[in-house]
N, CA, C and O atoms as a GROMACS GRO file, in nm:
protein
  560
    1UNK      N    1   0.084  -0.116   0.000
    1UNK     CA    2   0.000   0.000   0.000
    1UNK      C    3   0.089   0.122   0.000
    1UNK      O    4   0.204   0.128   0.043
    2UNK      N    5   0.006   0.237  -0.064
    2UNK     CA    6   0.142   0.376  -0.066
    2UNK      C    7   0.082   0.440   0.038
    2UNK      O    8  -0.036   0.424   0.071
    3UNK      N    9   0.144   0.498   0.080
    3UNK     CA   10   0.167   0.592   0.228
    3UNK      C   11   0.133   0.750   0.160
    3UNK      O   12   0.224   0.772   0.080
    4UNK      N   13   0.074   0.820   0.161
    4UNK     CA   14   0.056   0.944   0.082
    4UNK      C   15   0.144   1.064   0.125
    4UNK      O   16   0.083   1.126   0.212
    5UNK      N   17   0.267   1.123   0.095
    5UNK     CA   18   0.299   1.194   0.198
    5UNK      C   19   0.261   1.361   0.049
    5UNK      O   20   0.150   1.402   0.016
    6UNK      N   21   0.352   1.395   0.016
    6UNK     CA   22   0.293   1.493  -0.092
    6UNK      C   23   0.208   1.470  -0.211
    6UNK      O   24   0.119   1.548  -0.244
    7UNK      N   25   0.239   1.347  -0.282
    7UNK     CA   26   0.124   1.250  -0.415
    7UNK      C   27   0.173   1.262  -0.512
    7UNK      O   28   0.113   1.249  -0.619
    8UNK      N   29   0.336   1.301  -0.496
    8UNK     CA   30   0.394   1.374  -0.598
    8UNK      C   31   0.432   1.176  -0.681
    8UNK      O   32   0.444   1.166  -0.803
    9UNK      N   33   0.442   1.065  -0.599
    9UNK     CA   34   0.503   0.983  -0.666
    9UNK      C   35   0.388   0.864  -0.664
    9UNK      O   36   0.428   0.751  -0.690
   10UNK      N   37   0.258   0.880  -0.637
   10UNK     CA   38   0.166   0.758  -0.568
   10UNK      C   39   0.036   0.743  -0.693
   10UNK      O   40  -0.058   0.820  -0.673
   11UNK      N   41   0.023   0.650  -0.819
   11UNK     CA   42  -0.075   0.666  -0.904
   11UNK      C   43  -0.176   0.570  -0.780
   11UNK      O   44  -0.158   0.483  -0.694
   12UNK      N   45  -0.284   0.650  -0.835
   12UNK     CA   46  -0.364   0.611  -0.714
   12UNK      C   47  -0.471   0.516  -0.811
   12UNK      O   48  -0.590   0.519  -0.777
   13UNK      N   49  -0.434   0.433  -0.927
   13UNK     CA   50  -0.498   0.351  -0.970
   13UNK      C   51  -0.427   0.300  -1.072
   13UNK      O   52  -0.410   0.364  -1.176
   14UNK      N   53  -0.373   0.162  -1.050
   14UNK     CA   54  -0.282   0.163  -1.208
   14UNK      C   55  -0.303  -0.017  -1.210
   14UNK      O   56  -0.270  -0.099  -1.123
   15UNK      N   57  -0.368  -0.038  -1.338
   15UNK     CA   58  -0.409  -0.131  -1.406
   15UNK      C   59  -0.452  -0.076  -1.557
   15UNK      O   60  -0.461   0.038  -1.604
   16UNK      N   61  -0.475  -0.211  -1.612
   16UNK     CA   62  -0.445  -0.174  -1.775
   16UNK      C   63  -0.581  -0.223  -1.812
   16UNK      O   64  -0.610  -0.189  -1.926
   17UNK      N   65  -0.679  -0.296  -1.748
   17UNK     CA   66  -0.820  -0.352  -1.803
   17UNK      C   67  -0.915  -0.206  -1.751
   17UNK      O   68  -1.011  -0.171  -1.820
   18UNK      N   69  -0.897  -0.170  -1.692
   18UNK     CA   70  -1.041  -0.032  -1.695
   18UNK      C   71  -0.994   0.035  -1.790
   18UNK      O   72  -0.877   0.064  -1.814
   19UNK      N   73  -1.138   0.071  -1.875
   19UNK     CA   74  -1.069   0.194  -1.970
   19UNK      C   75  -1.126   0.291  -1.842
   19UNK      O   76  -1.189   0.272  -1.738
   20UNK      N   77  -1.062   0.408  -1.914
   20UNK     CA   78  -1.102   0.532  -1.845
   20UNK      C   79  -1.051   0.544  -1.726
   20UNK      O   80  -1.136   0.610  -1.666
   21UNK      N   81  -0.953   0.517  -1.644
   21UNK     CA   82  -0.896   0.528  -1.544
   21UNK      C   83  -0.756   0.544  -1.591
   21UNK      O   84  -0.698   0.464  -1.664
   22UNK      N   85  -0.705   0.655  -1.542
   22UNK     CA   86  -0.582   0.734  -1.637
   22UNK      C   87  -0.481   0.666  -1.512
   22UNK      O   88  -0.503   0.663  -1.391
   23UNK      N   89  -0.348   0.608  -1.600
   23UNK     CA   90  -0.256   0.504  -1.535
   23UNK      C   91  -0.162   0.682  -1.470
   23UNK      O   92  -0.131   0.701  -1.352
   24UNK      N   93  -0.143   0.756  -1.552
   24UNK     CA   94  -0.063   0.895  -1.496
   24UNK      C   95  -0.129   0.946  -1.408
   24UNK      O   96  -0.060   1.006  -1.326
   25UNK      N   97  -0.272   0.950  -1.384
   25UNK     CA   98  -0.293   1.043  -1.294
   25UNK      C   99  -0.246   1.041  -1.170
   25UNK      O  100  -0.238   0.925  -1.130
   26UNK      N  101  -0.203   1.136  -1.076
   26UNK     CA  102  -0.091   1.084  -0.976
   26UNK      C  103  -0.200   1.175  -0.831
   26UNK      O  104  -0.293   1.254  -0.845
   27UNK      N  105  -0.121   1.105  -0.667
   27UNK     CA  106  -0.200   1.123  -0.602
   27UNK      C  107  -0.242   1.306  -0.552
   27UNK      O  108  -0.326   1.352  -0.474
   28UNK      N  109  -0.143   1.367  -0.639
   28UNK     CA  110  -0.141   1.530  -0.600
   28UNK      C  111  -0.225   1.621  -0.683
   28UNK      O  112  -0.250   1.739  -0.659
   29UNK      N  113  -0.288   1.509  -0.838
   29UNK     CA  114  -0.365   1.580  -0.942
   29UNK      C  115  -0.525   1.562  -0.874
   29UNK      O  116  -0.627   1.617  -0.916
   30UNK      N  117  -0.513   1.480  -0.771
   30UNK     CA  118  -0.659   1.490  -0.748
   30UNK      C  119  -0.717   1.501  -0.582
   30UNK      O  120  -0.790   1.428  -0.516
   31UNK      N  121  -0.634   1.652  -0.549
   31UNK     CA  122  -0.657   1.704  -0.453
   31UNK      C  123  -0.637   1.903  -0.499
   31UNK      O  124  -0.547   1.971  -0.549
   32UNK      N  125  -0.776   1.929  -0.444
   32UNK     CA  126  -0.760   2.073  -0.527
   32UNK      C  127  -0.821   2.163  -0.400
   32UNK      O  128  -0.912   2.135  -0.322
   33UNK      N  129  -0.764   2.244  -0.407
   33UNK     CA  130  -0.784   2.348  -0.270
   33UNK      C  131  -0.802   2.253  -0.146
   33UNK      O  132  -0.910   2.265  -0.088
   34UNK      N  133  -0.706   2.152  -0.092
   34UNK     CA  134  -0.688   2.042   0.006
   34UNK      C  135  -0.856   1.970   0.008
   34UNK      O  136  -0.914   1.931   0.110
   35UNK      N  137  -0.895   1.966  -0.093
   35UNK     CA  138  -1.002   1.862  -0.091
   35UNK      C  139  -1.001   1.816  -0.204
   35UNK      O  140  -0.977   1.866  -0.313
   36UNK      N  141  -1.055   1.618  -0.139
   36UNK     CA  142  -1.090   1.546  -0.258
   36UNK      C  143  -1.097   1.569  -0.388
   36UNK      O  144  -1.098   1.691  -0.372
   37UNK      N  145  -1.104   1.556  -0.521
   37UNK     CA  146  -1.196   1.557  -0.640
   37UNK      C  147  -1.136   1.434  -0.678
   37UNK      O  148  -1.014   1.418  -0.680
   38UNK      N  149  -1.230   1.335  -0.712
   38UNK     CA  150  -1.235   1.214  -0.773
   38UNK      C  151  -1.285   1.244  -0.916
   38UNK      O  152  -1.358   1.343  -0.909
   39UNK      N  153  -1.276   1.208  -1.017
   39UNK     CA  154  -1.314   1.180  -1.172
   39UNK      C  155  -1.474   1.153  -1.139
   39UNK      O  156  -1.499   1.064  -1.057
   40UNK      N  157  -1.562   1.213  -1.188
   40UNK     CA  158  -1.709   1.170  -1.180
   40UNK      C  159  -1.714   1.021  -1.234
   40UNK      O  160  -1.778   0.931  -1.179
   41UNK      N  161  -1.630   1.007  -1.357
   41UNK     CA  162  -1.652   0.915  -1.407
   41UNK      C  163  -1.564   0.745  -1.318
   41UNK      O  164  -1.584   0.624  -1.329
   42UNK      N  165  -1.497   0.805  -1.261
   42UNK     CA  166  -1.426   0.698  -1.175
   42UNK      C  167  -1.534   0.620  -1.055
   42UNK      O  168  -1.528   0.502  -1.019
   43UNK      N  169  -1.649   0.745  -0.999
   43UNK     CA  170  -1.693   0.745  -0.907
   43UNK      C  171  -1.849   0.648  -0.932
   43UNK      O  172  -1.897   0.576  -0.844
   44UNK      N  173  -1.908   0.666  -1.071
   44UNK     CA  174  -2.038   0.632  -1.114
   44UNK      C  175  -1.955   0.464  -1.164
   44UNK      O  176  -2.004   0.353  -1.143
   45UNK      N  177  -1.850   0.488  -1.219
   45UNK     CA  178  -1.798   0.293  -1.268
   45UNK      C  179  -1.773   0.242  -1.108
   45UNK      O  180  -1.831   0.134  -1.090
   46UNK      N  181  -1.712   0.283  -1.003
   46UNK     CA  182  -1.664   0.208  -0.945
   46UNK      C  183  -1.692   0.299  -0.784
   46UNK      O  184  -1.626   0.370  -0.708
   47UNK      N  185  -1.840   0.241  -0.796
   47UNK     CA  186  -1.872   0.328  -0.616
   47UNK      C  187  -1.870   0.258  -0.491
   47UNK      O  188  -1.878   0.319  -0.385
   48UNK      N  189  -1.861   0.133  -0.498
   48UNK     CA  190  -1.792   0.038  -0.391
   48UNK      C  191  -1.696   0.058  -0.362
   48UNK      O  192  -1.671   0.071  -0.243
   49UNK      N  193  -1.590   0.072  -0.464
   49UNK     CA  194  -1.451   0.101  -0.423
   49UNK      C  195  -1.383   0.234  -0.359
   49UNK      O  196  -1.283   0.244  -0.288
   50UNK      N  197  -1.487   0.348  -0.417
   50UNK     CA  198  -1.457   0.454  -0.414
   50UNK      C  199  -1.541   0.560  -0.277
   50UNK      O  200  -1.497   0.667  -0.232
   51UNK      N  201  -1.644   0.503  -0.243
   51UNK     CA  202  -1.704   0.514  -0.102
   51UNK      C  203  -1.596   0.522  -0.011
   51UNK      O  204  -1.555   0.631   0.028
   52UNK      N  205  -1.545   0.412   0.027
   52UNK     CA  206  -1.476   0.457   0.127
   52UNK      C  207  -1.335   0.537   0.121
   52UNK      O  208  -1.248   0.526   0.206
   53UNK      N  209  -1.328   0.607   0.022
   53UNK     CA  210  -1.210   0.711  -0.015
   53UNK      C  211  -1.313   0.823   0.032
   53UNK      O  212  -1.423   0.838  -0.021
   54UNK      N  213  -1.261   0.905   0.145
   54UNK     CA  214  -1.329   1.023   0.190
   54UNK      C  215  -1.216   1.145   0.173
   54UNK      O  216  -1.190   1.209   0.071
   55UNK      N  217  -1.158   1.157   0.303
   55UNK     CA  218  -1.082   1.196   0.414
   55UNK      C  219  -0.907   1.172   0.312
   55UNK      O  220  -0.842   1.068   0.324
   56UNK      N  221  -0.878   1.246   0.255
   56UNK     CA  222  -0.730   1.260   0.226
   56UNK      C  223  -0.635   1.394   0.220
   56UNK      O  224  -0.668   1.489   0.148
   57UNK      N  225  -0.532   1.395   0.288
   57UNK     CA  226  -0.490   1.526   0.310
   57UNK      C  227  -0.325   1.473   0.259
   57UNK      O  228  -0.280   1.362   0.286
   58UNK      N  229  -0.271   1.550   0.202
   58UNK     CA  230  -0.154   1.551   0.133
   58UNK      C  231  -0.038   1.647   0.238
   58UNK      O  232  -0.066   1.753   0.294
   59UNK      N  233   0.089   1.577   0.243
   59UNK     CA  234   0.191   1.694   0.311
   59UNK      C  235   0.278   1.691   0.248
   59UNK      O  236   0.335   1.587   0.213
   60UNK      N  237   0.311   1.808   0.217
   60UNK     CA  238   0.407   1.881   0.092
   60UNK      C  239   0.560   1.865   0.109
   60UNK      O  240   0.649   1.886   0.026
   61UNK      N  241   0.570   1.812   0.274
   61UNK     CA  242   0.710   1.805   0.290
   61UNK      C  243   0.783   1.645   0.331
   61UNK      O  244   0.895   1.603   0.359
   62UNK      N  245   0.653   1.593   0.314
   62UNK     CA  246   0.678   1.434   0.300
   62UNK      C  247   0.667   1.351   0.106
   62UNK      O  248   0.597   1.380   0.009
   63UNK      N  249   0.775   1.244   0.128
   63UNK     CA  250   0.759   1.204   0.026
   63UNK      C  251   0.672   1.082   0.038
   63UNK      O  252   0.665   1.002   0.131
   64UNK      N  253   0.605   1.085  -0.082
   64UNK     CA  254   0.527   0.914  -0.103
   64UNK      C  255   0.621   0.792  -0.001
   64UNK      O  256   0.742   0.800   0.016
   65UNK      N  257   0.554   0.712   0.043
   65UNK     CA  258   0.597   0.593   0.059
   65UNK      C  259   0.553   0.465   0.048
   65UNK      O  260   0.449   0.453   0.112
   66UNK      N  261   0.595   0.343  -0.016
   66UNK     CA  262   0.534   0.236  -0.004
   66UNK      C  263   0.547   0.152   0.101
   66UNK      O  264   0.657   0.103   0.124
   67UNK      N  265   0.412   0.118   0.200
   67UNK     CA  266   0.447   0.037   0.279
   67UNK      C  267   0.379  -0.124   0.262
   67UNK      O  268   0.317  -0.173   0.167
   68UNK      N  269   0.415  -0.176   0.384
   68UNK     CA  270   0.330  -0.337   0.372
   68UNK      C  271   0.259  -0.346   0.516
   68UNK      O  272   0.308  -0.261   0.590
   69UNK      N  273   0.185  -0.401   0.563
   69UNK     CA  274   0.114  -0.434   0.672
   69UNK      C  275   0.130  -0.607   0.688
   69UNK      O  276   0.076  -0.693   0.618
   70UNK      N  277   0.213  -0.623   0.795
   70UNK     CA  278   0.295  -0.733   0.854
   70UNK      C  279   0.152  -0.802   0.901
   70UNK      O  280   0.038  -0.756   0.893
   71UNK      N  281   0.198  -0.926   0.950
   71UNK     CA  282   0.126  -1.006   0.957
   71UNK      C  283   0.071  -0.994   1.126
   71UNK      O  284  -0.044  -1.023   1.161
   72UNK      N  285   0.154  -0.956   1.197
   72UNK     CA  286   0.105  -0.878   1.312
   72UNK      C  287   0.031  -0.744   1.296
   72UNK      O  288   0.029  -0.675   1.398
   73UNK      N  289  -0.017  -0.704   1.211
   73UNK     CA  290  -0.096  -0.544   1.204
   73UNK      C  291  -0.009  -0.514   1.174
   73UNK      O  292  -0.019  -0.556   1.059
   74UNK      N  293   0.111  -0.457   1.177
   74UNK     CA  294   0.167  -0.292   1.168
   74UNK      C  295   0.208  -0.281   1.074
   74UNK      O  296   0.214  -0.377   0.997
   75UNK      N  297   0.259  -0.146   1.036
   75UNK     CA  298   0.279  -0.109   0.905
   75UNK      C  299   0.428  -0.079   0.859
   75UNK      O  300   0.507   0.016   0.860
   76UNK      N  301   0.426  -0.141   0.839
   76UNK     CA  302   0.628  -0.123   0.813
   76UNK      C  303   0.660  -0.084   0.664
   76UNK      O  304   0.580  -0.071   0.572
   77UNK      N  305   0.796  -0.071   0.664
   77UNK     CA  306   0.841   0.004   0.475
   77UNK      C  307   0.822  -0.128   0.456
   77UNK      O  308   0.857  -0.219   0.531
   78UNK      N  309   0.759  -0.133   0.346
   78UNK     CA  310   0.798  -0.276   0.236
   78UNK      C  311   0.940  -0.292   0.170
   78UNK      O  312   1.024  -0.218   0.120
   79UNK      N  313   0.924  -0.422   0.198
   79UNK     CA  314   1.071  -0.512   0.143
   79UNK      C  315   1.030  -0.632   0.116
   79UNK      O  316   0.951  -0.697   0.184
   80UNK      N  317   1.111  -0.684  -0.038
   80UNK     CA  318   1.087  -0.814  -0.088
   80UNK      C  319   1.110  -0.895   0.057
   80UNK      O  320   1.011  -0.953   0.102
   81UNK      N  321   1.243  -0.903   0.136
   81UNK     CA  322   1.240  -0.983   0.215
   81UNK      C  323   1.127  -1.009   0.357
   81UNK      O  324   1.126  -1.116   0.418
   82UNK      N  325   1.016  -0.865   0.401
   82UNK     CA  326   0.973  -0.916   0.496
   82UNK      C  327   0.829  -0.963   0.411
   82UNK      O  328   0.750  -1.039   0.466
   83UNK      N  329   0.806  -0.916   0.287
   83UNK     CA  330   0.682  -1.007   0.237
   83UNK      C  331   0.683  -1.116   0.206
   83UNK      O  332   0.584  -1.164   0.149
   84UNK      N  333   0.813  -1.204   0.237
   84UNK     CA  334   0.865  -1.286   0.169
   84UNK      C  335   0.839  -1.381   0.351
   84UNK      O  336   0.813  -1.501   0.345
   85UNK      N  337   0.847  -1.333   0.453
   85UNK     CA  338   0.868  -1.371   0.582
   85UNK      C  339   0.755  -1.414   0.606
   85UNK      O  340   0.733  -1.524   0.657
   86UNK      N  341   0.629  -1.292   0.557
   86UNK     CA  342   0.535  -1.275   0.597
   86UNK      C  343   0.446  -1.402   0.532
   86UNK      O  344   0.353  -1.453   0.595
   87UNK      N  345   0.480  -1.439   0.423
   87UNK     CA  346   0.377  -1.496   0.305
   87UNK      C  347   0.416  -1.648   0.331
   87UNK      O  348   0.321  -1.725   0.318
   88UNK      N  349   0.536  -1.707   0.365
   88UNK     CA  350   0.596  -1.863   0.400
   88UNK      C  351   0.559  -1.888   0.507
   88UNK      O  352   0.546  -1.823   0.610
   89UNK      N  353   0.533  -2.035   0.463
   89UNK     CA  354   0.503  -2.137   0.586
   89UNK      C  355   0.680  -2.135   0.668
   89UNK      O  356   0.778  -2.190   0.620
   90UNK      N  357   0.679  -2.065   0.784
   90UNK     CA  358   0.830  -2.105   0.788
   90UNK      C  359   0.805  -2.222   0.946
   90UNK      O  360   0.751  -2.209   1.056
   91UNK      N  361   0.897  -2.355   0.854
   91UNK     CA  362   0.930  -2.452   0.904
   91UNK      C  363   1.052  -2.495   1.013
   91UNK      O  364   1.158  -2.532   0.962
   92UNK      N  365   1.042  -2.490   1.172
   92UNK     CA  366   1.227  -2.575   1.177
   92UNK      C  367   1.306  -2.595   1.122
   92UNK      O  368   1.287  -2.689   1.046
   93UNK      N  369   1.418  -2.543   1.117
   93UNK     CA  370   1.542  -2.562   1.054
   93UNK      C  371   1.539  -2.744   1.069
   93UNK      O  372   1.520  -2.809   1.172
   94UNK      N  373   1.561  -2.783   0.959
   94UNK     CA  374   1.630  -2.939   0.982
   94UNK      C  375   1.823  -2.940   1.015
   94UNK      O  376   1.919  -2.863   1.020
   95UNK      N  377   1.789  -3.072   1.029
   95UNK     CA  378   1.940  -3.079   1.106
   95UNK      C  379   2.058  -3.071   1.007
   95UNK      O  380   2.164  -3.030   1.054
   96UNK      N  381   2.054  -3.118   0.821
   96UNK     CA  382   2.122  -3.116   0.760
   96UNK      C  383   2.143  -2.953   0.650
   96UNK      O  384   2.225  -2.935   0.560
   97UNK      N  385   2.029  -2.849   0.706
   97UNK     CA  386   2.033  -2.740   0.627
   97UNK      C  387   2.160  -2.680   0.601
   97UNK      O  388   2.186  -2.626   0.493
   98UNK      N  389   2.252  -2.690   0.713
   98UNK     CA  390   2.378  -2.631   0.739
   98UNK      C  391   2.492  -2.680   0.590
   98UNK      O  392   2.567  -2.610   0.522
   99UNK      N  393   2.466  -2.812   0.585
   99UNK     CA  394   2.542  -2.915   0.471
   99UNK      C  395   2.470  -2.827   0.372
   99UNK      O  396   2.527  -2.718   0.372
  100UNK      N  397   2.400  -2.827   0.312
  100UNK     CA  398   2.315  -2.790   0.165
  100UNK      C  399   2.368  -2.632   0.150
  100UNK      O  400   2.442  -2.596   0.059
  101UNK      N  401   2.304  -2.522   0.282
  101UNK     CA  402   2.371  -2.419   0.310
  101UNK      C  403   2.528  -2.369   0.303
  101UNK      O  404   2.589  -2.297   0.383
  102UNK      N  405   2.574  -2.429   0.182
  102UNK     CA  406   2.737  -2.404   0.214
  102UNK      C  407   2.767  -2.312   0.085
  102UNK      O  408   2.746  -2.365  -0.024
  103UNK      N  409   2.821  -2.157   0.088
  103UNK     CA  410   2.857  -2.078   0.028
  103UNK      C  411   2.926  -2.101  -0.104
  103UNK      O  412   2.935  -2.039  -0.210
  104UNK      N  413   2.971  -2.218  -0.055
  104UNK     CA  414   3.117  -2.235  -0.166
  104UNK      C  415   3.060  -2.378  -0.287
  104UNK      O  416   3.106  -2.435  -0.386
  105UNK      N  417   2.973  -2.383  -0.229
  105UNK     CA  418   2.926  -2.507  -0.341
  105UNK      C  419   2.858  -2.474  -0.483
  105UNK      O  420   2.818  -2.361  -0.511
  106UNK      N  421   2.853  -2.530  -0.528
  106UNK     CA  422   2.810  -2.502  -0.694
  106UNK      C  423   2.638  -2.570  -0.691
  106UNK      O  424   2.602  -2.683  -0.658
  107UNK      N  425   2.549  -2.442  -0.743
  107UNK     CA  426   2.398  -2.494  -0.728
  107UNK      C  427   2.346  -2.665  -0.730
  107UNK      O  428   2.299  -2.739  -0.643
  108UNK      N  429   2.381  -2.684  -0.874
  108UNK     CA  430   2.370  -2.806  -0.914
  108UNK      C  431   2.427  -2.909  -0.788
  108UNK      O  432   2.354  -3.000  -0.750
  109UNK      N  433   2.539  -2.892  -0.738
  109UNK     CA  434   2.584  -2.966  -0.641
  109UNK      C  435   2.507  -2.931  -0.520
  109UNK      O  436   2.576  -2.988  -0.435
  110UNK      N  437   2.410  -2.874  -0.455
  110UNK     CA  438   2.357  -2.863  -0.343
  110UNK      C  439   2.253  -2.926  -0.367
  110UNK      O  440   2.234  -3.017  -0.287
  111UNK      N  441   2.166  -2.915  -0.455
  111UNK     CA  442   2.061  -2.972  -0.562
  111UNK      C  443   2.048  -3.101  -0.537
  111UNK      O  444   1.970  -3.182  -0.487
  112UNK      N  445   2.147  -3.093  -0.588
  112UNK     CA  446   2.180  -3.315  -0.581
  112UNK      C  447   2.181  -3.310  -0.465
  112UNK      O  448   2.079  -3.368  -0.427
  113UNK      N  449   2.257  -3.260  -0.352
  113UNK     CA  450   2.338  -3.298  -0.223
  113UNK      C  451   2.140  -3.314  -0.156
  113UNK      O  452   2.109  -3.410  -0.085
  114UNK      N  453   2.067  -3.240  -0.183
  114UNK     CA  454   1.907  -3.250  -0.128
  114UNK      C  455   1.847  -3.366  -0.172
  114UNK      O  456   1.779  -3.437  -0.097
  115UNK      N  457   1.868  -3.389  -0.286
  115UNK     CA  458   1.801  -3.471  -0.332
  115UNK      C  459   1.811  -3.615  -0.251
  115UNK      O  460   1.723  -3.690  -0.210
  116UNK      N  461   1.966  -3.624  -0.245
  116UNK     CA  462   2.014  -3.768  -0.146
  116UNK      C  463   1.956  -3.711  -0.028
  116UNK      O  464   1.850  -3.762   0.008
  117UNK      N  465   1.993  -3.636   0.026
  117UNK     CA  466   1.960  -3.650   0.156
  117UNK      C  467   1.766  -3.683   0.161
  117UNK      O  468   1.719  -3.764   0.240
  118UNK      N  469   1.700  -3.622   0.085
  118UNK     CA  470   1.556  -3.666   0.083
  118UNK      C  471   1.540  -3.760   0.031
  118UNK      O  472   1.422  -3.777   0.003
  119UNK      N  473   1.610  -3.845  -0.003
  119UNK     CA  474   1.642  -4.008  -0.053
  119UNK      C  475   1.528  -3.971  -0.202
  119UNK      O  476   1.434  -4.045  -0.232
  120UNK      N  477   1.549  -3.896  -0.248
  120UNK     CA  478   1.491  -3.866  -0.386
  120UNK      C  479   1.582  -3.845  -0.522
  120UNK      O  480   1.556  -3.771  -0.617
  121UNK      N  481   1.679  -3.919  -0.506
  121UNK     CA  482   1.782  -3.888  -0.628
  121UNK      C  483   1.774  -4.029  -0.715
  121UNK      O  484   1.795  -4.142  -0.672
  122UNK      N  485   1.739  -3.990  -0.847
  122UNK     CA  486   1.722  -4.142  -0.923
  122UNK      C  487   1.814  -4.243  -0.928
  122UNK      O  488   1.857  -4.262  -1.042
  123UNK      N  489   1.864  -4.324  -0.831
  123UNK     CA  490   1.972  -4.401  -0.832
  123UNK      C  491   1.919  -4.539  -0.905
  123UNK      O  492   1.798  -4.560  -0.916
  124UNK      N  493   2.010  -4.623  -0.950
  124UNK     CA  494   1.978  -4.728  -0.965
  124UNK      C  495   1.874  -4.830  -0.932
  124UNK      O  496   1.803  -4.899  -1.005
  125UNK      N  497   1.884  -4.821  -0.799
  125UNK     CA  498   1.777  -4.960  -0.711
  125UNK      C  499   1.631  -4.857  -0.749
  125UNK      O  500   1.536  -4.920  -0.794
  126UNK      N  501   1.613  -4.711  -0.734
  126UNK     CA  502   1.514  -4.714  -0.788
  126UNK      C  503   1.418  -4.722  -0.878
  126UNK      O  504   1.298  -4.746  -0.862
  127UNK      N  505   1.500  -4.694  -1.006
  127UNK     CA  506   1.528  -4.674  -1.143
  127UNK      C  507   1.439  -4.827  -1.088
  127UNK      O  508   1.319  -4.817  -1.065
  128UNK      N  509   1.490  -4.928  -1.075
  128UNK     CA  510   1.464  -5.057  -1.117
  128UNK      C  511   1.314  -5.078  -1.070
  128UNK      O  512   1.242  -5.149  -1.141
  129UNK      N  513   1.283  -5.043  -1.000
  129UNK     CA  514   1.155  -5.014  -0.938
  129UNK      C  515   1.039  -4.957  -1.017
  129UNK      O  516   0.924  -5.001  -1.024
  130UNK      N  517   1.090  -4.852  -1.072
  130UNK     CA  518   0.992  -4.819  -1.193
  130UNK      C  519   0.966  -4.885  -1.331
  130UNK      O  520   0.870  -4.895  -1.408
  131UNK      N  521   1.120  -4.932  -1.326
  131UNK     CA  522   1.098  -5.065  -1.452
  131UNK      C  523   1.165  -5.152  -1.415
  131UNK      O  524   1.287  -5.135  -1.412
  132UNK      N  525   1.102  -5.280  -1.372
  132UNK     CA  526   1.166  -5.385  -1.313
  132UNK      C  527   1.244  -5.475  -1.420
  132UNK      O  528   1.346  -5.542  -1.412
  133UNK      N  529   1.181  -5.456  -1.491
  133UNK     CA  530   1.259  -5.536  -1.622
  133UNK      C  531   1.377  -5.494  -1.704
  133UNK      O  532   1.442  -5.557  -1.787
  134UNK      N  533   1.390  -5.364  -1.657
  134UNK     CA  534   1.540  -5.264  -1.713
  134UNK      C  535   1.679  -5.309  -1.714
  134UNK      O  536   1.741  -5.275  -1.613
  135UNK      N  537   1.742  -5.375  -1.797
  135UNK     CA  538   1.881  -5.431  -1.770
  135UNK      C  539   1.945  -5.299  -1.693
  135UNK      O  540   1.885  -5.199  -1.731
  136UNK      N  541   2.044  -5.269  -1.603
  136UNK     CA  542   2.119  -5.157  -1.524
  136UNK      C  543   2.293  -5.212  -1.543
  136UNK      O  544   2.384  -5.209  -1.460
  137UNK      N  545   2.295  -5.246  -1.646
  137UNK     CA  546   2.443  -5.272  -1.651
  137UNK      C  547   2.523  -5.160  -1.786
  137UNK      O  548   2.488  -5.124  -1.898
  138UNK      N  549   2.620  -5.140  -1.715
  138UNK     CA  550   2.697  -5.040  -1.845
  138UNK      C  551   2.727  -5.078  -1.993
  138UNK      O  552   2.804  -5.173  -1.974
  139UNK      N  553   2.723  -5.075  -2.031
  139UNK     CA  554   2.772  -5.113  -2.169
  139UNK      C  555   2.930  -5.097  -2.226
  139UNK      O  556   2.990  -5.148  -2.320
  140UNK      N  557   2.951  -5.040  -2.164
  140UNK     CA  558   3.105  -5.011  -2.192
  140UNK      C  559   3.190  -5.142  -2.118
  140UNK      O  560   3.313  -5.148  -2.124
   0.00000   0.00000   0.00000
């Protein structure tokens, strides 16, 4: 959600399926002598939405801000990482994360290194399992 501080940076409607809802109009073009004016036409398409827009006052010496509302109520700056906190199931660390977690390893190699450890890596004995009839010998 944007934080309104002057409206100099906040489009206060931006999607591409309404016609008639101007993607530029910004939150400072539609406050005139410190009151409201909404688009008549914004107001007759979309009066559910637009009802509860009353009460907006702009300050000239604050800038826009975008915030997020945490999963406890409050309202903090948004960041990929706490919507990211907010939105996961977060699980116990398992005991082998530390192994997989290693800086210096090459993706593909951690990848695999999960896969064994979740005993999910296509090895042989299982391979055979899915086709029991599969010769598993090298050819070379």
């Amino acid at each position: 959600m944007d934080t309104l501080g002057n409206g100099e940076s906040t489009i206060p409607w931006h999607e591409i399926w309404s016609e008639g809802m101007l993607n530029s109009t910004k939150g400072d073009d539609l406050i005139v002598n410190g009151q409201l004016k909404l688009p008549e036409d914004w107001i007759q398409q979309y009066p559910q939405v637009l009802s509860n827009v009353k009460n907006i006052s702009l300050n000239p010496n604050k800038n826009d801000s975008v915030q997020w509302l945490s999963n406890n109520r409050n309202q903090v700056k948004f960041s990929v990482n706490r919507v990211w906190k907010d939105l996961r199931n977060q699980e116990d660390a398992v005991l082998w994360s530390n192994v997989v977690r290693f800086s210096t390893l090459v993706p593909r190699q951690v990848f695999i290194l999960w896969l064994l450890i979740c005993e999910r890596l296509p090895t042989q004995d299982r391979i055979l399992k899915w086709y029991p009839n599969k010769v598993m010998k090298c050819a070379l």
